[in-house]
N, C-alpha and C positions, 0 to 999 in steps of 0.2 A: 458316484455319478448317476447311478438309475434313482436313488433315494431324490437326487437334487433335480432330476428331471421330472420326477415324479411331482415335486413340490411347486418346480415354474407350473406345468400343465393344470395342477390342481387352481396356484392361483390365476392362471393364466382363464383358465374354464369360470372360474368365479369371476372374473374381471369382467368377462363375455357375457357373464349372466346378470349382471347387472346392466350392463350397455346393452339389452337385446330390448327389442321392445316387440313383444308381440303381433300388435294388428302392422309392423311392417316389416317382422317376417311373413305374415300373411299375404298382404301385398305382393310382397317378394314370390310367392308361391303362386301366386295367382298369375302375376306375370311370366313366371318361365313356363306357367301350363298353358297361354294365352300363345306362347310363343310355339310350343309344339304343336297347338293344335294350327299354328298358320303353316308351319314346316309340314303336316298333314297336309293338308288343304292343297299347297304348293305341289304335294306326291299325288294327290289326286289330279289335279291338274294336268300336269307330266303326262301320267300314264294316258289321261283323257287324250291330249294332245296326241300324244304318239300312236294312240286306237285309231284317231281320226286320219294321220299318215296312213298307216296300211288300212284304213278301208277305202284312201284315197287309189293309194296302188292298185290294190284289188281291184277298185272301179278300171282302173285303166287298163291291169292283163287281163282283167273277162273283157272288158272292150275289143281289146286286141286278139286276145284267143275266139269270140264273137269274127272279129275280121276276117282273121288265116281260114276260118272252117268256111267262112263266105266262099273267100280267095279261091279256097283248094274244091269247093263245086264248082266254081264257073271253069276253074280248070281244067278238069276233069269232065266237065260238059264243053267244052271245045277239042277233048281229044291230046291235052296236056295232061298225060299221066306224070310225069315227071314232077311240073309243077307242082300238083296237087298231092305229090307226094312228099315237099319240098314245105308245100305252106301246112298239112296237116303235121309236116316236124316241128316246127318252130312253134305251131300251138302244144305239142304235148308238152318243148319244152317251157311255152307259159304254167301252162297245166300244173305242171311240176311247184315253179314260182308262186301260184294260186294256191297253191296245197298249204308249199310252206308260211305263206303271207296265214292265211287261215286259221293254223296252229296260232302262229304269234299275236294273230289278231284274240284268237279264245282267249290264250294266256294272260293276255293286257287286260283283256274284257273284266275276265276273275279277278286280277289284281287291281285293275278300279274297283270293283265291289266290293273285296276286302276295307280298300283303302275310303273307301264313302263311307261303309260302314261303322268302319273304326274311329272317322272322322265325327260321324253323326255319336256316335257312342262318348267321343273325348269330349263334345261338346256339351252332350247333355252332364258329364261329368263336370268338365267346367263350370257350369252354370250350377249347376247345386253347390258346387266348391266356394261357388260367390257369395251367392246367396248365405250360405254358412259363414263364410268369412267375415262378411258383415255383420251375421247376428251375435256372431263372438268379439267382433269389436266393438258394437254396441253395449253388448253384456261388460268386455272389457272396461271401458271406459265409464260405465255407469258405476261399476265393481271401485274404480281407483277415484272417480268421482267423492264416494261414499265415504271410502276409506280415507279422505284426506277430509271432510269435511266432517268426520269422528276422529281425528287426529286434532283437527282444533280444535272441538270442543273440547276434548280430552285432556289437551294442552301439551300434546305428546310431537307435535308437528316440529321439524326444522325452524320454519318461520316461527308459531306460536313459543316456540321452547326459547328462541333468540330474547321474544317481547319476553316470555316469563321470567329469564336470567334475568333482564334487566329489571325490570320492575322487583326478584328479588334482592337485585346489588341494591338497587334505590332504598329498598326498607331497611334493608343490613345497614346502608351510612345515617338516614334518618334514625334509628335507633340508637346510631352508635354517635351521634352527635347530643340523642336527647342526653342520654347516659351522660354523656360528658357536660352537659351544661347543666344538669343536677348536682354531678359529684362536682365539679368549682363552685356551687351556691351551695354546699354542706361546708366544705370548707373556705370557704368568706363567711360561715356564718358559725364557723367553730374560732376562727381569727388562726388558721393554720396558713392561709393564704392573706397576704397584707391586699386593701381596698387603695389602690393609688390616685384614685379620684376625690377619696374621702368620703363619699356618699352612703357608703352601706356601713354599715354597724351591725356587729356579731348581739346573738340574744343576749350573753353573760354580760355587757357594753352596756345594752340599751336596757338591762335591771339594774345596774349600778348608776346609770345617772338619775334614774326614776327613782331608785333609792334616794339618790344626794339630794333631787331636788326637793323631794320632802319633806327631807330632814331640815333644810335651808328656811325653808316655811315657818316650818314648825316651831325650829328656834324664832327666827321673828315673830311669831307669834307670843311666843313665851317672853321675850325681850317686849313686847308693849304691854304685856299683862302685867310684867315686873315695873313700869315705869307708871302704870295708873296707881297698879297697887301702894306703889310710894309716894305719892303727893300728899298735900295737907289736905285735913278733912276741910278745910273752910275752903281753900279752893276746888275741891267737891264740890261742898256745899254752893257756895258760888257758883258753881258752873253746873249744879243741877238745879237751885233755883232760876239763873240767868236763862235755862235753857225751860224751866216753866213759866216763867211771868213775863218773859219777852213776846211782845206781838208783831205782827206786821202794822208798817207803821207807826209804830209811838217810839219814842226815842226815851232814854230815863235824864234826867235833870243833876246834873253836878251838884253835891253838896258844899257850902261851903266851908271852910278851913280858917279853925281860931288866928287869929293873928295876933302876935306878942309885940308891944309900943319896946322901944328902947324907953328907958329913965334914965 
């Protein structure tokens, strides 16, 4: 069980690191610091606000305590000891209120300063955090820019690697087609493959009619050489003088032929 747990988390962690994208976990960072520094801001506030209550109080038991001491001299200057014994009690007890108001007003006072402070301090924090943010996503982006645009050249890319498969399957079948339409024209022209068209003729074919028609010749030739060779010389002779003393135009004249009388 720990070995199989160990195995989700590790792919589980690889998973994550592949789907994480940098400039928005940056983002992401930027906004929860954006958010505390408003949760500050809101704490200074607060305490501003609630300084501003008790020095509002305080305004009003020294007014009051201001009053009672009035109060308790005119009383005492008419001859009201009592009273003015009456209204200098009720200021001590201001007095008292004033004291305590006073503390909680310091305490508040400190804890705005803290809290301005800290405020001023996250902010300037914040703002370099941006600023950097930025220049790492710029960086980022010019970084993955680069790397994909030397993946294509490279031909190493998803996309280019799909176009390079294919244009390799493309060569692989044009290869494998040329192959194949040489090895059928070796044999159509060894006659291991019959021509059903009758058009093509193998070499050994086309030397044996060029043989025969030669030979065809040849004999005719020998057969008219045999048939002059055997004529008579006088039709030769005939027919070599006919073909010297004949001209264009003149015609030769019939001889005439003995004639034998009956008795």
């Amino acid at each position: 069980m720990k070995r199989m747990g160990m195995i989700f988390r590790a792919k589980a962690n690889k998973a994550l690191d592949r789907a994480e994208d940098p400039r928005e976990t940056l983002d992401y960072s930027y906004q929860k610091q954006l958010e505390l520094l408003q949760k500050v801001r809101r704490g200074v506030a607060d305490v501003a606000t609630s300084r501003k209550r008790l020095e509002l109080q305080l305004n009003q038991l020294q007014s009051q305590s201001s009053k009672l001491e009035d109060q308790g001299r005119k009383a005492l200057a008419l001859g009201r000891e009592d009273l003015a014994r009456e209204a200098l009690s009720r200021r001590a007890a201001l007095q008292q209120q004033v004291t305590d108001l006073e503390t909680q007003h310091a305490t508040l006072q400190g804890e705005e300063e803290k809290l301005t402070l800290a405020a001023q301090r996250l902010q300037a924090k914040v703002d370099a955090f941006r600023t950097k943010k930025e220049t790492i996503k710029a960086t980022y982006t010019a970084a993955q820019a680069q790397t994909r645009i030397g993946e294509a050249f490279s031909g190493i890319s998803e996309e280019m690697g799909d176009v390079g498969l294919a244009i390799q399957r493309a060569e692989d079948k044009t290869a494998q087609l040329q192959a194949r339409a040489g090895a059928i024209d070796e044999l159509l022209a060894s006659g291991a493959l019959d021509d059903q068209s009758g058009m093509h003729k193998d070499d050994i074919q086309a030397e044996l009619d060029r043989l025969s028609g030669g030979t065809d010749v040849e004999l005719e030739l020998q057969r008219m050489k045999a048939e002059l060779a055997g004529g008579t010389s006088g039709d030769r002779q005939a027919l070599e003088g006919g073909q010297g003393q004949a001209q264009p135009g003149t015609q030769q004249q019939p001889q005439d032929t003995p004639r034998f009388d009956k008795q």
